[in-house]
N, C-alpha and C positions, 0 to 999 in steps of 0.2 A: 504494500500500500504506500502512494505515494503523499508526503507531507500536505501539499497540497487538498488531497481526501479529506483529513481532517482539520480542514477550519471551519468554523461554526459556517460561514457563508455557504459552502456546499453543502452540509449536510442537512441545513434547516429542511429545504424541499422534499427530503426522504421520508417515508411512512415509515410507522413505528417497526415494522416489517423488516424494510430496508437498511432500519439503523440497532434491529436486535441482529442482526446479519455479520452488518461492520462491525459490532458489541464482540459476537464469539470469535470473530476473524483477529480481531486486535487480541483478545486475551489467548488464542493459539499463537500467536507471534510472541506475546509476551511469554508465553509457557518455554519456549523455541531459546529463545534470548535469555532466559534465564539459564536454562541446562547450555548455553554457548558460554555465558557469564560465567557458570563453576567449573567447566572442564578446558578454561583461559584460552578458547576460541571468538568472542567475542570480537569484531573488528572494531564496529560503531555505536562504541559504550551511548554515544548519544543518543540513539534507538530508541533505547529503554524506556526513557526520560519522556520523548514524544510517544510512544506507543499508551503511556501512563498519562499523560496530557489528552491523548487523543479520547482514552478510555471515560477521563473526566469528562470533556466536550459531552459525549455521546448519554451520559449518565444525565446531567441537565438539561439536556433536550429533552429527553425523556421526561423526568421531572416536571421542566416546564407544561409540554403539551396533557400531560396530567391533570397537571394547577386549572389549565385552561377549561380542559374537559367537564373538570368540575362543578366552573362555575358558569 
């Protein structure tokens, strides 16, 4: 996935569908990056960091469209 994928601007337009999708696709990368991280294969320690930002983004939207639904 590229950095770009996750800024809040693209993913607003996504159904909740689309962005529980991105949701498991980002925590198998993170899963991925971690087992690179303990067996000192890791290239681009900064990954991590956005894959965990991206994970955040995706959580809020979520959340938001919630709030919304709600009321």
């Amino acid at each position: 996935m590229a950095d770009k994928d996750l800024n809040v601007v693209n993913l607003r337009p996504l159904t909740e569908d689309q962005l529980n999708e991105k949701l498991i696709a980002l925590k198998k990368e993170q899963l991925n990056l971690r087992f690179q991280a303990a067996t000192g294969q890791l290239e681009k320690t900064a990954r991590i960091r956005e894959i965990r930002r991206g994970v955040a983004r995706i959580k809020t939207l979520q959340r938001e469209t919630r709030a919304s639904e709600a009321n």
